[in-house]
RODO-2510 file (C-alpha; in nm, 4 decimals, decimal comma):
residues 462
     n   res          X          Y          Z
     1     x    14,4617     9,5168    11,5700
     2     x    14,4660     9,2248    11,3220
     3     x    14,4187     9,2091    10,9572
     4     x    14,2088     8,9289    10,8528
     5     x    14,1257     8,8294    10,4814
     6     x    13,7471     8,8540    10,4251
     7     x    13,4775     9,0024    10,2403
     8     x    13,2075     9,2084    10,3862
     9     x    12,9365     8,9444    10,2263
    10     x    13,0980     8,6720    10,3323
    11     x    13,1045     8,8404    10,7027
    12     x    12,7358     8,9266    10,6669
    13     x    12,6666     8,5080    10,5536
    14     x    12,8915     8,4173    10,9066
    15     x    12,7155     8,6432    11,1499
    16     x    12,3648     8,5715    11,0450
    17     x    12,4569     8,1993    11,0021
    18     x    12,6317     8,1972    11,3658
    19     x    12,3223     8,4027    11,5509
    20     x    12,0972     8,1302    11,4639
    21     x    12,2893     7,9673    11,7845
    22     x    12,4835     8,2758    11,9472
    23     x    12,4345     8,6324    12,0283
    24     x    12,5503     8,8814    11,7327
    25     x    12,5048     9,1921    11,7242
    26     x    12,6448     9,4206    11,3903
    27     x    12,5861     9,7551    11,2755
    28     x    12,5920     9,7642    10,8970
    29     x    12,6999    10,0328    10,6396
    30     x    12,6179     9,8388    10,3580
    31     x    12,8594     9,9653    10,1378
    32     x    12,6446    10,3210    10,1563
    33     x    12,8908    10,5543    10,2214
    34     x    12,6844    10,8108    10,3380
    35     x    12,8059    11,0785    10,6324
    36     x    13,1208    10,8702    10,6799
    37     x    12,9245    10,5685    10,7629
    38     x    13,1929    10,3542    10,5625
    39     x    13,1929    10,0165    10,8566
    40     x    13,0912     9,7206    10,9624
    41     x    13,1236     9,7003    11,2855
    42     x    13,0375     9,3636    11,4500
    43     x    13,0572     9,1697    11,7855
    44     x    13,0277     8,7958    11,8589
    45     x    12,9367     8,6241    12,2324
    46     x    12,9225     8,9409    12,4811
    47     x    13,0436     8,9306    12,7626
    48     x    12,7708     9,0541    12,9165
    49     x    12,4062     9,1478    12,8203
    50     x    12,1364     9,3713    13,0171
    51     x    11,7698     9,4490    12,9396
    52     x    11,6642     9,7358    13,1664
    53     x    11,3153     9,8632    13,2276
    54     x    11,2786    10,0957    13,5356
    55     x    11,0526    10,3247    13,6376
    56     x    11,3003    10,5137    13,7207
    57     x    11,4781    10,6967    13,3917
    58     x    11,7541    10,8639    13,6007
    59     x    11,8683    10,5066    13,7173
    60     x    11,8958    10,3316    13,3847
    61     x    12,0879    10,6657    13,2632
    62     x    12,3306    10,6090    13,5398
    63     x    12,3739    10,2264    13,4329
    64     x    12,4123    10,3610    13,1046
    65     x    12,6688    10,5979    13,1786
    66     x    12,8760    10,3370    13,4297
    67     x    12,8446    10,0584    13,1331
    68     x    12,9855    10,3062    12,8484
    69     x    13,2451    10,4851    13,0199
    70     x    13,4164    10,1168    13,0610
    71     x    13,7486    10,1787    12,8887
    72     x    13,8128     9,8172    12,8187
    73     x    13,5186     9,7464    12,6331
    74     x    13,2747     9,8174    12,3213
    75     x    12,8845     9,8548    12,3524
    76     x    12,6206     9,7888    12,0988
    77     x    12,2923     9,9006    12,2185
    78     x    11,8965     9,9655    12,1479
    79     x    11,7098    10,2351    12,3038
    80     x    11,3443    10,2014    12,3165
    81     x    11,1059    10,5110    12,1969
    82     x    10,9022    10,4630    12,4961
    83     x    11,1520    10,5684    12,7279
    84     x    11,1773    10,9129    12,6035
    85     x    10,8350    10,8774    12,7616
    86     x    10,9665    10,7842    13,1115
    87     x    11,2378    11,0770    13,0363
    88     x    10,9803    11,3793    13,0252
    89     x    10,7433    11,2180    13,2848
    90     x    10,4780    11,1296    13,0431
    91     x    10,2384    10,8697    13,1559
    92     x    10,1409    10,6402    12,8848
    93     x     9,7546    10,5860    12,8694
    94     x     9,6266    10,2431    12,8357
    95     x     9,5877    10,1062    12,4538
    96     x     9,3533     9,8214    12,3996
    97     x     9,5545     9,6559    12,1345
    98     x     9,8334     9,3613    12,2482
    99     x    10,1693     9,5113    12,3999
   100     x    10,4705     9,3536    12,2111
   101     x    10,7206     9,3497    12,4825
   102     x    11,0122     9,5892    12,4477
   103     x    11,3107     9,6895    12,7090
   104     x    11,3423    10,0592    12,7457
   105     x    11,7460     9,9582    12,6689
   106     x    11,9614     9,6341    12,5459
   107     x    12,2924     9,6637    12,5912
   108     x    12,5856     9,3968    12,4520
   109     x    12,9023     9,4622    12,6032
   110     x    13,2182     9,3236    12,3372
   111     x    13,5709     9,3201    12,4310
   112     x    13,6741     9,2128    12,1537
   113     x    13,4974     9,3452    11,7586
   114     x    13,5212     9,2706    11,4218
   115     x    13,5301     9,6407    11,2204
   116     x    13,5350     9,6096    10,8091
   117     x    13,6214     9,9281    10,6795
   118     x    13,4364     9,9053    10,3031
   119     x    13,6139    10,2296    10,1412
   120     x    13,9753     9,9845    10,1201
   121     x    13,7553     9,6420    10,1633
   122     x    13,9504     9,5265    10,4482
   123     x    13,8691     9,3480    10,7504
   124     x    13,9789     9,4112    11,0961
   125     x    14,0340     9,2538    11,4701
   126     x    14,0390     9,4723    11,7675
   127     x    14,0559     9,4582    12,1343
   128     x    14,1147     9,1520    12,3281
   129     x    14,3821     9,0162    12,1210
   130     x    14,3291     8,6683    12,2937
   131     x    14,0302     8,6507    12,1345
   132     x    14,1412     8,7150    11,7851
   133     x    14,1650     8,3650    11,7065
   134     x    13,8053     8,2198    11,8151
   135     x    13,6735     8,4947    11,6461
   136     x    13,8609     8,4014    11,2955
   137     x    13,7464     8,0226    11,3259
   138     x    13,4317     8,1323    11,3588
   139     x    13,3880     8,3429    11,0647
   140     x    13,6052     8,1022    10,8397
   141     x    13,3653     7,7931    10,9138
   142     x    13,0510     7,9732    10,8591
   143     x    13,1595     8,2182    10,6268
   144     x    12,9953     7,9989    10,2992
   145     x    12,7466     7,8401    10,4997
   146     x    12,4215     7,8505    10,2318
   147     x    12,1134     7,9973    10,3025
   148     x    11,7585     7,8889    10,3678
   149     x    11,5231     7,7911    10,1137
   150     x    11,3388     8,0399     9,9169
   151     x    10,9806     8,1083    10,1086
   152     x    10,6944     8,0813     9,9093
   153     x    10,4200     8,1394    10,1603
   154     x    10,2700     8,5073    10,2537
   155     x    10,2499     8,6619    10,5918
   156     x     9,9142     8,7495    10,7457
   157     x     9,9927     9,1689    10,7432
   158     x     9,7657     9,3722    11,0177
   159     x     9,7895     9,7406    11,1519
   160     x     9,6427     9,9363    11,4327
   161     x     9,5361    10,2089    11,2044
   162     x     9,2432    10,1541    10,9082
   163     x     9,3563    10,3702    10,6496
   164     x     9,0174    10,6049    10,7497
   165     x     9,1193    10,6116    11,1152
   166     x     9,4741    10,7249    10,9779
   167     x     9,3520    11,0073    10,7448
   168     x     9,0869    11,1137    11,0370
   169     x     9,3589    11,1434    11,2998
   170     x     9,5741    11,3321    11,0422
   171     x     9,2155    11,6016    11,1055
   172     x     9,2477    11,5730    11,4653
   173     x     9,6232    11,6547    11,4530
   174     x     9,5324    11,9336    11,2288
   175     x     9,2936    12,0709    11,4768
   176     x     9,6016    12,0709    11,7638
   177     x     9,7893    12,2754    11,5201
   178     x     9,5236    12,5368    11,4635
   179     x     9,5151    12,5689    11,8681
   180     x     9,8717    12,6151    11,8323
   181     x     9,9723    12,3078    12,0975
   182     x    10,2081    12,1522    11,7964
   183     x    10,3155    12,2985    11,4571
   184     x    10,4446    11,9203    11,3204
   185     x    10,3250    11,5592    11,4402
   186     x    10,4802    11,2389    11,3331
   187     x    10,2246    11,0113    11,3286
   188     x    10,2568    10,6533    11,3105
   189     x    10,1129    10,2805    11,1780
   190     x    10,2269     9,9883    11,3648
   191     x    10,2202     9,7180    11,1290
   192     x    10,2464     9,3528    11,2366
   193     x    10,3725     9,0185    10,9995
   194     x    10,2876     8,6787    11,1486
   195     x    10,5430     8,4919    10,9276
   196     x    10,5666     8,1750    10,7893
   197     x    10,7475     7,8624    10,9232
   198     x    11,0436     7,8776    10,7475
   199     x    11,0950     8,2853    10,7307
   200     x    11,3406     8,3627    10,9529
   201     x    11,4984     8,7262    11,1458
   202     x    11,8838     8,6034    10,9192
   203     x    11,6661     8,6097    10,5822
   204     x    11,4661     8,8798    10,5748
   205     x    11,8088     9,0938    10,6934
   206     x    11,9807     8,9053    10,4077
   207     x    11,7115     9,0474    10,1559
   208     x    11,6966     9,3936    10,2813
   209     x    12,0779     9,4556    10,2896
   210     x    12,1049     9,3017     9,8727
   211     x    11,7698     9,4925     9,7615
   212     x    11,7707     9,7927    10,0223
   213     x    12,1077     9,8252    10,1518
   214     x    12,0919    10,1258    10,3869
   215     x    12,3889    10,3583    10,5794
   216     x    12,2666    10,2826    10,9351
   217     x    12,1522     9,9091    10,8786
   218     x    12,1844     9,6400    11,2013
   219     x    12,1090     9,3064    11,3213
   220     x    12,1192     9,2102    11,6707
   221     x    12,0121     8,9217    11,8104
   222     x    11,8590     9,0335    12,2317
   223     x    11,7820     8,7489    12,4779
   224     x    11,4441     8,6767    12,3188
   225     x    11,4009     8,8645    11,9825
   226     x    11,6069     9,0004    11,6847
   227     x    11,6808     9,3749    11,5493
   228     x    11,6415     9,3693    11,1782
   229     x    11,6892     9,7928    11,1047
   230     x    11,7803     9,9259    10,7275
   231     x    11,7877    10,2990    10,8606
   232     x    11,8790    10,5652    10,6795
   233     x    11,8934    10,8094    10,9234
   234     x    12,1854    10,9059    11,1831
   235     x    12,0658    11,0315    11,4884
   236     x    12,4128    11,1497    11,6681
   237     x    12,7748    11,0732    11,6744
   238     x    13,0029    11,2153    11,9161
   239     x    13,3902    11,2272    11,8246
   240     x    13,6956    11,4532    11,8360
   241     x    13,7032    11,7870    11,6818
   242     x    13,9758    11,7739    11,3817
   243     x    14,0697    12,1025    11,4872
   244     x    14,1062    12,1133    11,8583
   245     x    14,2020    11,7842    12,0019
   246     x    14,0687    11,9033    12,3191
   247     x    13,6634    11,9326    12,2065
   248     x    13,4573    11,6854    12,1594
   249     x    13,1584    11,7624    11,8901
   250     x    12,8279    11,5794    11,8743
   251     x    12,6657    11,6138    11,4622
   252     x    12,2708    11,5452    11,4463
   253     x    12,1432    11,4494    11,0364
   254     x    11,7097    11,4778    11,0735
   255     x    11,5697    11,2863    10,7379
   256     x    11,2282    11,4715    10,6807
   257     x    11,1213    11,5157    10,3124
   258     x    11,0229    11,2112    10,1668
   259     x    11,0049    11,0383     9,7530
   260     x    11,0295    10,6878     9,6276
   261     x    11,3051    10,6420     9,3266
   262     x    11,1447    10,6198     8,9786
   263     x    11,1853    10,3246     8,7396
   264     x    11,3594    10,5478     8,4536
   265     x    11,6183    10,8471     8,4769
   266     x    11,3126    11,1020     8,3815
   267     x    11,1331    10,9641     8,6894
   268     x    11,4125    10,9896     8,9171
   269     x    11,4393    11,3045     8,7909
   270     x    11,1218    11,4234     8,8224
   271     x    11,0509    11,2758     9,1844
   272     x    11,4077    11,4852     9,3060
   273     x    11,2609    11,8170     9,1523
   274     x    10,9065    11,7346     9,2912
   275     x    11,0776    11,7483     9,6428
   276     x    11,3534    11,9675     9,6320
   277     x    11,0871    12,2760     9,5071
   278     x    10,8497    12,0984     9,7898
   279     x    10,7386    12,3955    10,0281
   280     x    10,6095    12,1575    10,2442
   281     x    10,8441    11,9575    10,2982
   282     x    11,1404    12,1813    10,3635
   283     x    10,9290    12,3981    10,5954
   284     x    10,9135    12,0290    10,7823
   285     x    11,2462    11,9711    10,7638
   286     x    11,3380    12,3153    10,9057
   287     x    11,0999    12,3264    11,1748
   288     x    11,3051    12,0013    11,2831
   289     x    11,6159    12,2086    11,2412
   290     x    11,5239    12,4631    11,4740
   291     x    11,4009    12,1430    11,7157
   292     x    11,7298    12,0192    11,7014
   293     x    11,9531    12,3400    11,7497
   294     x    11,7665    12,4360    12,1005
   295     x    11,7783    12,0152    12,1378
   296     x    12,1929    12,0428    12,1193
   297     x    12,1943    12,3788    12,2334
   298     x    12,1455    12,2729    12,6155
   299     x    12,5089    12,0842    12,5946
   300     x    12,6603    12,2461    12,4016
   301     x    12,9203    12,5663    12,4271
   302     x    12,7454    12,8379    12,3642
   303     x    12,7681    12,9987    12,0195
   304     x    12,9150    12,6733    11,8719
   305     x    12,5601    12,5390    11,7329
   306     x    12,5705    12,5522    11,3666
   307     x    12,3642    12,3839    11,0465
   308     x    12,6512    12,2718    10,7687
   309     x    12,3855    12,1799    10,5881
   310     x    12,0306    12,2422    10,5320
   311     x    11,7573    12,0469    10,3073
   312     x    12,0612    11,8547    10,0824
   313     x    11,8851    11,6510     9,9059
   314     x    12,0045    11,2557     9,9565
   315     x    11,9647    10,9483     9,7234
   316     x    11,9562    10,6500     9,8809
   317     x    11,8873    10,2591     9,6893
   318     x    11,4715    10,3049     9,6860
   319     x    11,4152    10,6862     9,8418
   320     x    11,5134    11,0268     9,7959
   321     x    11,5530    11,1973    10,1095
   322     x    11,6218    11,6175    10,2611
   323     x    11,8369    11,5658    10,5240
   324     x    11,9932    11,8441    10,6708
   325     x    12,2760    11,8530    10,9366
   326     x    12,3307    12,0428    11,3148
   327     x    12,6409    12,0501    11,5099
   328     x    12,7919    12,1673    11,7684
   329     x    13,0882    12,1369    12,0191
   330     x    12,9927    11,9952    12,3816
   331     x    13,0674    12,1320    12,6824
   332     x    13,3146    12,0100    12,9116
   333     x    13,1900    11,6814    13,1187
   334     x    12,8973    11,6236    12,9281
   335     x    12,8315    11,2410    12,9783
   336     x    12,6185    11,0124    12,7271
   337     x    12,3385    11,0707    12,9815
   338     x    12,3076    11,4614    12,9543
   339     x    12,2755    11,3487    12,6059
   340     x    12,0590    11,1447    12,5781
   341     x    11,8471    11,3555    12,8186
   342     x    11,8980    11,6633    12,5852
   343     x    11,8229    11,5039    12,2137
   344     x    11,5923    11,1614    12,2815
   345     x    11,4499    11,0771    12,1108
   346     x    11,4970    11,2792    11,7858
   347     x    11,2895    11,5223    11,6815
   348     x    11,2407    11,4203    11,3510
   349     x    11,0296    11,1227    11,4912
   350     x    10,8248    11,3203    11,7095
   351     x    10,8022    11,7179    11,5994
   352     x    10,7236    12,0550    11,7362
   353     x    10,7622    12,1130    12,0008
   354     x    10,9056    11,8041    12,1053
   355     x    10,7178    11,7513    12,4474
   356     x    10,4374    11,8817    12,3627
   357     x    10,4073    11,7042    12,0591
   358     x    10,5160    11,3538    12,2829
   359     x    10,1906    11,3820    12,4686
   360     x     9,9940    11,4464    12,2118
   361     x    10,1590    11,1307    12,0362
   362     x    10,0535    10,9398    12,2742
   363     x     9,7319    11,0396    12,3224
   364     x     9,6324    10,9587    11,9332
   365     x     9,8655    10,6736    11,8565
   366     x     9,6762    10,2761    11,9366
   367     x     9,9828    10,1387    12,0155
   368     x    10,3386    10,1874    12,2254
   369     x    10,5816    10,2389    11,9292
   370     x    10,8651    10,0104    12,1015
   371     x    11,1634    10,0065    11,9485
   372     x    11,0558    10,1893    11,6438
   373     x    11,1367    10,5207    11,6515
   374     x    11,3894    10,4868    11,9402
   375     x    11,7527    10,4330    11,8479
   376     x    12,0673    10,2051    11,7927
   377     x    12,3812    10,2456    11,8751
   378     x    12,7648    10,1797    11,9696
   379     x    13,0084    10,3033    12,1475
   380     x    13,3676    10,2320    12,1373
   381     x    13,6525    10,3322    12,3762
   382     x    13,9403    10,5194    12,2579
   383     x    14,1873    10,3221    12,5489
   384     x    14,1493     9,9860    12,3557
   385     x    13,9983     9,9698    12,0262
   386     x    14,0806    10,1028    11,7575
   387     x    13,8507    10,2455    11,3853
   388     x    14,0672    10,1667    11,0968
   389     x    14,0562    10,4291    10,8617
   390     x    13,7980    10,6554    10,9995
   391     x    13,7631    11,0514    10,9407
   392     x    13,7018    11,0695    11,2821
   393     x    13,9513    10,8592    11,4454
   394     x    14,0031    10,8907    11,8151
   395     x    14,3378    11,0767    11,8877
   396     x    14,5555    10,8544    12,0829
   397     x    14,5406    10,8935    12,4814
   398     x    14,8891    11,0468    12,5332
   399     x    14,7551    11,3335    12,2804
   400     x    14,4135    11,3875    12,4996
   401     x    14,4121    11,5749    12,8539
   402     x    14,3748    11,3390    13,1032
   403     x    13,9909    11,4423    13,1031
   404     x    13,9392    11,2916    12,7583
   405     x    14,1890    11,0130    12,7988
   406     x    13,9072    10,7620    12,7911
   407     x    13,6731    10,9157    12,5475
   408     x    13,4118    10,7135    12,4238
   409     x    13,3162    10,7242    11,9927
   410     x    12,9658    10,7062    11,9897
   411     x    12,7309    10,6709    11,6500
   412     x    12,3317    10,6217    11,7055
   413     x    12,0842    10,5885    11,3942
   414     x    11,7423    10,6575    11,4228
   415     x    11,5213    10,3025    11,4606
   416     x    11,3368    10,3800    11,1217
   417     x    11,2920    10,1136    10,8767
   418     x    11,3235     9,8802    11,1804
   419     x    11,1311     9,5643    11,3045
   420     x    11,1769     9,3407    11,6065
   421     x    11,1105     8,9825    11,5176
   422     x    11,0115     8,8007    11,8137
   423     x    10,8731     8,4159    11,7342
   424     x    10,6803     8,4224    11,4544
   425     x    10,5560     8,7435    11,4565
   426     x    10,7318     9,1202    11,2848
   427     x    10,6433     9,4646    11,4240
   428     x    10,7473     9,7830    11,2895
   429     x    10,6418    10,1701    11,2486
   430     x    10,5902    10,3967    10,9849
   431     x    10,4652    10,7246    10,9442
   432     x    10,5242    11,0819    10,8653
   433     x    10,5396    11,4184    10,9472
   434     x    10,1715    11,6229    10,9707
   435     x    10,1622    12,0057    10,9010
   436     x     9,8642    12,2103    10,8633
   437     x     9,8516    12,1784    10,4604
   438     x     9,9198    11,7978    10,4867
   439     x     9,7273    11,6302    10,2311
   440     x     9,5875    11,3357    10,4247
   441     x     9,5540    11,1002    10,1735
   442     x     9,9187    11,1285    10,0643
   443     x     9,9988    11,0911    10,4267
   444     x     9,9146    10,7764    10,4329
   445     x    10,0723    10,6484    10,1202
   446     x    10,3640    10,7980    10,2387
   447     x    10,3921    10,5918    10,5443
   448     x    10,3198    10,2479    10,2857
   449     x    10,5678    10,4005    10,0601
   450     x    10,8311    10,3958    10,3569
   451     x    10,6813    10,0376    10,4473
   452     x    10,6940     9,8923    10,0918
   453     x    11,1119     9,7510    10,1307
   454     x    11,0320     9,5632    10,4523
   455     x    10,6788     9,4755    10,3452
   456     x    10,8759     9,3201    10,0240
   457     x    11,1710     9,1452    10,2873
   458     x    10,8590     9,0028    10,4404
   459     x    10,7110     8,8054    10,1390
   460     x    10,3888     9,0668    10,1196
   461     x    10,2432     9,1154     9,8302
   462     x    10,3190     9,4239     9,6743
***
């Protein structure tokens, strides 16, 4: 591992300057140090990159597992919603409105990764050491490249849902819960920007990470679109127990419970005490809870399952947030397939019960969500890399049984507050989760509320 002398903005201004020509990919903490998520963690020129969909779910988990169990190099990946579909053998019904193409997984396989660690503000190498050098040159001549010109045109802004055909599905939802087929639905709005000329994927990232810097953000640039996510929510992370170097523990954080920050104190204040003595909205977030427990449960040792915390409220740059946390320790030879076939996608994007709830999904949403909703991730080998600084550094390999001497460190966020920019065009979800005393109305301006920071990134009007 090297030590190199830069800042994390100046980082930020060489990657998106250098992915206008190369594939980057960089997962973003933004300075939000928020459950430990205190990197950036960033990789330049893969060696490799895959877009996978198959029919077949069981064979792109086995390329998944082959490709991450590599102990010489790093992944950065994107999991699609839609192939939880293809996961729990639900057929997607035709939707009249235009597909927007989107790989059930990318995967970007790095030998060699950039990691800035923000809590000391320094700047690391690791991996292929006989790559340190390319990758210095390249961040020290783009590293004060200047930006684009300010955009002063507006994007044309659709969605598949009218705000009536929104508030009347919230009814029809409603009516599933009084049957008793679902008890929460996350329904969502697929909103669509056809941008202007000169508003690119590297800007509107650069605006969202100075106005709504977020714990879980990313930028990846795929064969024929860009990532642009601000998430705030962690799906998993897998790493060593700090007790017993011999366990590996997987921690799930569901975000349900939702406010916008006010303009003064009084209104922050107000807007946190609105939702912390929300009913609603903690029975939400513990239904997901429970989701997430029998979720974790199926790979997990048994008795080890535990919530460390439950409906903490969060305050993050433009939302206040209930996020509670699960955890448990996994059971021996558990491979990033069983979990993925356990937890995905997370139950705080679909509800309860989780398949159940899928089909219904699908059956009242216009649109396949893509990547929104899905997940992003990396994972890092503990044979060759190294996390500078990190609570939950990887124990070296002589300290590991020989079953856990190639360990992988895996961290996934939830694709909320996410977009794929493709050409000229921006798609992303938003939406909420629908209980039986959901007020339909606020529903919806929940889902606009979530919207409003990339609607802003965009050039909308507010």
């Amino acid at each position: 591992m090297r030590e190199i002398n830069f800042s994390a903005d100046e980082i930020v201004n060489a990657l998106l300057k250098i992915s206008e020509r190369e594939k980057v990919c960089f997962l973003d903490s933004c300075a939000v140090n928020y459950l430990d998520s205190h990197l950036l963690i960033a990789g330049i020129n893969p060696l490799e990159t895959v877009q996978i969909t198959n029919e077949n779910s069981s064979d792109t988990l086995e390329f998944l597992d082959e490709k991450l169990s590599n102990k010489n190099a790093a992944c950065i990946f994107t999991i699609s919603y839609d192939f939880g579909l293809r996961l729990e053998n639900i057929e997607p019904r035709p939707k009249p409105f235009p597909n927007f193409p989107e790989p059930d997984v990318f995967l970007a396989v790095f030998d060699c990764l950039l990691i800035h660690e923000y809590n000391e503000n320094k700047t690391f190498l690791t991996g292929n050491e006989n790559k340190f050098e390319e990758f210095e040159t390249l961040i020290t001549t783009h590293s004060k490249s200047s930006t684009n010109a300010a955009n002063s045109s507006k994007p044309i802004i659709t969605s598949n849902f009218t705000r009536e055909n929104y508030l009347a599905t919230i009814e029809k939802i409603k009516e599933f819960i009084r049957r008793g087929d679902t008890y929460q639905t996350n329904l969502t709005q697929q909103i669509r920007a056809q941008l202007p000329a000169n508003l690119t994927a590297q800007e509107i990232f650069r605006h969202l990470r100075t106005n709504h810097p977020a714990s879980f953000a990313a930028f990846i640039r795929r064969d024929a679109d860009f990532v642009v996510s601000i998430s705030p929510e962690r799906f998993f992370n897998v790493q060593c127990s700090k007790s017993k170097v011999q366990s590996r523990l997987i921690s799930m954080s569901p975000i349900k419970g939702t406010r916008p920050r006010g303009k003064t104190e009084q209104e922050d204040l107000n807007l946190k005490n609105e939702l912390v003595k929300s009913v609603k909205d903690r029975a939400e977030n513990v239904m997901i809870v429970d989701l997430i427990r029998n979720d974790i449960g199926r790979i997990c040792k048994f008795g080890s399952v535990s919530v460390e915390k439950l409906c903490d409220l969060e305050t993050h740059p433009t939302l206040f947030h209930l996020v509670s946390t699960v955890e448990g320790e996994l059971r021996e030879n558990i491979r990033f397939s069983d979990i993925i076939k356990a937890v995905f996608p997370c139950g705080s994007i679909t509800g309860a019960p989780k398949i159940r709830t899928m089909r219904i999904i699908e059956e009242l949403e216009t649109v396949p969500r893509g990547l929104s909703m899905g997940a992003i991730g990396y994972s890092i080998p503990n044979s060759r890399f190294q996390i500078p600084n990190s609570k939950f550094k990887i124990p070296d390999a002589e300290t590991l049984s020989s079953q856990l001497s190639t360990l992988q460190y895996f961290d996934l966020s939830v694709a909320i507050r996410t977009m794929v920019v493709r050409g000229r065009e921006a798609i992303f979800n938003v939406g909420g989760g629908i209980v039986i005393d959901s007020d339909a109305g606020d529903e919806y301006d929940e889902t606009l509320t979530k919207a409003c920071a990339l609607l802003t990134a965009l050039g909308a009007e507010d």
